[in-house]
C-alpha positions, 0 to 999 in steps of 0.5 A: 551050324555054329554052336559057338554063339550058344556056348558063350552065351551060356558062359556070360549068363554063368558068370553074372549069375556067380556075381549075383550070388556073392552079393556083387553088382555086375554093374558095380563090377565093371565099373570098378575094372575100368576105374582101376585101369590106367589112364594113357598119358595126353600126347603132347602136340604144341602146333597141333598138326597131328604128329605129335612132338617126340616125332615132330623136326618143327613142334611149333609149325603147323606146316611143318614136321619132316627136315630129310636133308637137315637143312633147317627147311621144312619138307613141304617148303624144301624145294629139294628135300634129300639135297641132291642138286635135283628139285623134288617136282622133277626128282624120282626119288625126292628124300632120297639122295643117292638116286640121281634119276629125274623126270626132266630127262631121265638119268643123271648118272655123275648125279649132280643135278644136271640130267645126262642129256642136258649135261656136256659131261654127263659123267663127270660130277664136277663138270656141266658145261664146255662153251667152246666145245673144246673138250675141256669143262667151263670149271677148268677151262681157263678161257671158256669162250677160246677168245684169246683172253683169259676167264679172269682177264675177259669183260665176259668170259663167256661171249667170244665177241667181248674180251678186254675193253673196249672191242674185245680183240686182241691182235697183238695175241698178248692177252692184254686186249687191243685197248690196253696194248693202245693204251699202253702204246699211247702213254696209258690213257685212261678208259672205262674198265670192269672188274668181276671179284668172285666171292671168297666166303659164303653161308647162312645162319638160322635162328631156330637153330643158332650154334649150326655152321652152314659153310658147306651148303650149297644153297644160302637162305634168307627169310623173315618169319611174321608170325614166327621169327624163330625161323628167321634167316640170313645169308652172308657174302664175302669179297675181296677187293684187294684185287682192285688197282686202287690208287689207278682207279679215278672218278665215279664208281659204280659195283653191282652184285649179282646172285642166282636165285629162286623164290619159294613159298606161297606168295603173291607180290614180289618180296623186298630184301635189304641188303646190308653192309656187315663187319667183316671178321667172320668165316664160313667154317665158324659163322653161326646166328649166334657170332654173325657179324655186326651190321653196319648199314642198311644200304639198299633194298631190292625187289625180287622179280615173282619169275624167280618163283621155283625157277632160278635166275640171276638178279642184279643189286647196286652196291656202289655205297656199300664199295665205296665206304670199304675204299675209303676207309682202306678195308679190303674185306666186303661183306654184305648180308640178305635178310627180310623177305616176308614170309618168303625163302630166298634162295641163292647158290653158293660157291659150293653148287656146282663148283661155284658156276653159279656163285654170287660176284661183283662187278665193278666199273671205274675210270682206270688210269694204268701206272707206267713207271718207265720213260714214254719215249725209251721205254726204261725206268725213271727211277734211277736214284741211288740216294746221290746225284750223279752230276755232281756227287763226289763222295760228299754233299754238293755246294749249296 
């Protein structure tokens, strides 16, 4: 039997009855304990999403409370949370990034986001790919597809058929291509030639967070917040197009930029993003929201397909204007930004993903016209002025 129920009862009844007898209320009593009794302060939670703001990365998203990688993006729209190269629906350990093992293929044991039986070098965390299966990774291979013509001389490093324009062969095993050997053969005629400029300089600025530097990220993003445009984004792209034969180069231009990019959010139509000319005197290392560069023009706008929705895929923009203004006016340096896609992140990858095998280019296509500065018929330069005529030069100036 369990006397512990009488006893306390006993004890209560005692001690209302010693109140009664000192002229106090019980009630009263009580009531004054829990008057006396501070109040706990009311928890601040602005977005009122239940966390409250002490605790809270996003205090003004709803949406939004946990950053793990720090990259300005929120958790639950993060596509990769911890920044290990894996995207969270295929990764183990998602907020954690020294975990390399995902569900697409099982481990990535050089961790760099490639699963090993996907990987050609699956313990080499800066090699992904051999084309030609010639023992040496894309990154470091010089001719990735063994064409005979080098990576930064071939139309499309990656397709031995196509080399130099326009066939692509190269008989004379001279790196040059058999059009240009022919051109040169045939007093440099002109022809059709493409240029692929990489891009030198890449990052991102936020608006939320306006003195952070995002030089080393891998991934540059782009968003327009609506109803919140503190969480604005955009992502700048340098080239150098001082590579360019200016003054070979005749008739109509044309420049098309390329990215590798995915879409992330909740989202039914196909974004738009401008794609703007900016100044172009900033560099990743110090490019904040705060010093980003001028915009100069809006030169285009472009529509991002909804395939690209969490799945990465290249995406073509003309930039023929863009190219063309930089020419003309001399400048070498071309910047674009990406800004404006609604309620909707772009994602691009840098030249910092993946040793840069999915870095944003140029390729630009113009009539070319090589300069040959030798005689057509012996081959030896013609410029053999040494300031006199030599018919007639004796020492002073010949008679008028």
């Amino acid at each position: 039997m369990n006397n512990k129920l009488p006893q306390r009862l006993i004890t209560t009844i005692s001690f209302l009855a010693l109140l009664s007898a000192c002229g106090d209320n019980p009630q009263d009593t009580f009531k004054n304990v829990q008057q006396d009794t501070p109040q706990d302060k009311p928890i601040q939670d602005q977005d009122n999403d239940g966390v409250p703001d002490s605790q809270d990365m996003f205090p003004l998203n709803p949406n939004e409370f946990l950053d793990t990688d720090n990259d300005g993006l929120g958790n639950n729209l993060d596509p990769d949370d911890d920044n290990d190269g894996i995207s969270d629906e295929l990764d183990l350990f998602p907020l954690d990034p020294t975990q390399g093992a995902d569900l697409s293929g099982g481990t990535d044991s050089d961790n760099d986001g490639i699963s090993d039986d996907q990987d050609a070098f699956p313990n080499d965390g800066n090699e992904i790919m051999d084309s030609d299966q010639d023992g040496i990774g894309n990154n470091q291979d010089p001719d990735d597809d063994n064409d005979g013509v080098l990576d930064d001389k071939d139309m499309n490093p990656l397709n031995p058929n196509v080399g130099m324009p326009n066939d692509g062969a190269d008989n004379s095993n001279d790196n040059m291509g058999n059009d240009q050997s022919d051109q040169a053969e045939d007093n440099q005629q002109p022809s059709l030639t493409s240029w692929t400029i990489p891009v030198s300089q890449d990052s991102y600025v936020h608006k939320k967070n306006p003195e952070s530097i995002f030089g080393a990220s891998e991934n540059l993003l782009s968003k327009l917040t609506a109803n919140n445009n503190e969480y604005s984004r955009e992502s700048y792209l340098q080239f150098d197009l001082s590579t360019l034969p200016i003054n070979e180069i005749s008739g109509d231009l044309t420049a098309e930029l390329f990215i590798h990019q995915k879409l992330n959010g909740d989202i039914n139509s196909a974004p738009v993003i401008n794609v703007n000319l900016t100044e172009g005197d900033w560099s990743e290392d110090l490019l904040t929201w705060e010093n980003k560069p001028a915009m100069r023009a809006t030169i285009g706008q472009s529509s991002i397909s909804l395939d690209s929705l969490d799945n990465p895929a290249w995406h073509k923009i003309p930039v023929t204007s863009a190219v063309n203004i930089l020419l003309n006016e001399g400048d070498s340096q071309l910047s674009l930004s990406l800004s404006n896609p609604e309620n909707v992140i772009l994602s691009v990858s840098s030249k910092e993903y993946h040793a840069g095998v999915f870095s944003a280019f140029l390729k630009i296509q113009a009539t070319h016209t090589p300069i040959d500065g030798s005689d057509p018929a012996t081959g030896d330069d013609t410029n053999t002025d040494s300031g006199t005529n030599p018919d007639t030069d004796t020492g002073t100036n010949p008679e008028p």
